[in-house]
N, C-alpha and C positions, 0 to 999 in steps of 0.2 A: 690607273690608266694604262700603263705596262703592260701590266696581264690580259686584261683585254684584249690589245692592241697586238700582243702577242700569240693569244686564243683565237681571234680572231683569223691571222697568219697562218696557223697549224689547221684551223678548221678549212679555207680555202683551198690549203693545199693537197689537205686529203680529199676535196669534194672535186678539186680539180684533176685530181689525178684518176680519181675514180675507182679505187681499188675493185670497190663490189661490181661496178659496172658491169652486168650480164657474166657476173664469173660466179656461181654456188658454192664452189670451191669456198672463194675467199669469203665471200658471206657469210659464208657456215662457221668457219675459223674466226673470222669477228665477231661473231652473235656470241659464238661458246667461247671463247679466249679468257681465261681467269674466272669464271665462275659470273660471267655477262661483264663483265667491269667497263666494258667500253660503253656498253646500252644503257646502264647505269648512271655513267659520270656525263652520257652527252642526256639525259635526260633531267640529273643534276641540274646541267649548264640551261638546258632550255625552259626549266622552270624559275629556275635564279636571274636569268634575262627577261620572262616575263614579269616579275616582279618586281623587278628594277625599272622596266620603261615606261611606265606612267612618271614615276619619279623625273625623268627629264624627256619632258615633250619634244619633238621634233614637229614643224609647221613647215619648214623647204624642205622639200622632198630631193633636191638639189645636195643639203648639207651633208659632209660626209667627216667631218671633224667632230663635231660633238659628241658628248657624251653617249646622248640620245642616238644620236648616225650609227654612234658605233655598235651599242647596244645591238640595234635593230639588226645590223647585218649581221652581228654574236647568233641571233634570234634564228635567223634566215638561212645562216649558212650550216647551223645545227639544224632547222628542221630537214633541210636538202639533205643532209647525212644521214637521217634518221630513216626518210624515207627511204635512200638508196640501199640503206642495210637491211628494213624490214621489205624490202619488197620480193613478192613473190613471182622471178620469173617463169617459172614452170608449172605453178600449183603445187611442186610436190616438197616445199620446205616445211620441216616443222615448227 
């Protein structure tokens, strides 16, 4: 529940802070950083959260303690990073 709770924490922060945010620069430098390692391990994380959330249903959409709550936002706050890093603000990224 830790690491979650923790992933959870570090993924917010990066989505909040927005590194790639209209910057190529830094997009470019995430996508290639280590031989993709970061597209890799949030793609890891977003298929390990969908496979985990059936396992504990959430029905309040309200809850944000559960298992399940937390999953979801793991889910969420991964695909917003995902997008942010593959997206293409100018057409001309490879």
């Amino acid at each position: 529940r830790e690491k979650i709770d923790r992933c959870l924490r570090v993924l917010k922060i990066f989505y909040v802070m927005q590194v790639t945010n209209q910057n190529e620069e830094n997009q470019l430098y995430l996508l290639k950083y280590n031989d993709e390692i970061l597209i890799d391990t949030l793609i890891k994380l977003f298929r390990h959260c969908d496979s985990e959330i059936p396992l504990y249903p959430v029905t309040n959409a309200a809850d944000k303690v559960s298992a399940g709550a937390v999953i979801r936002e793991v889910l969420l706050a991964t695909l917003k990073v995902l997008i942010n890093l593959t997206h293409d603000f100018n057409n001309e990224l490879e």
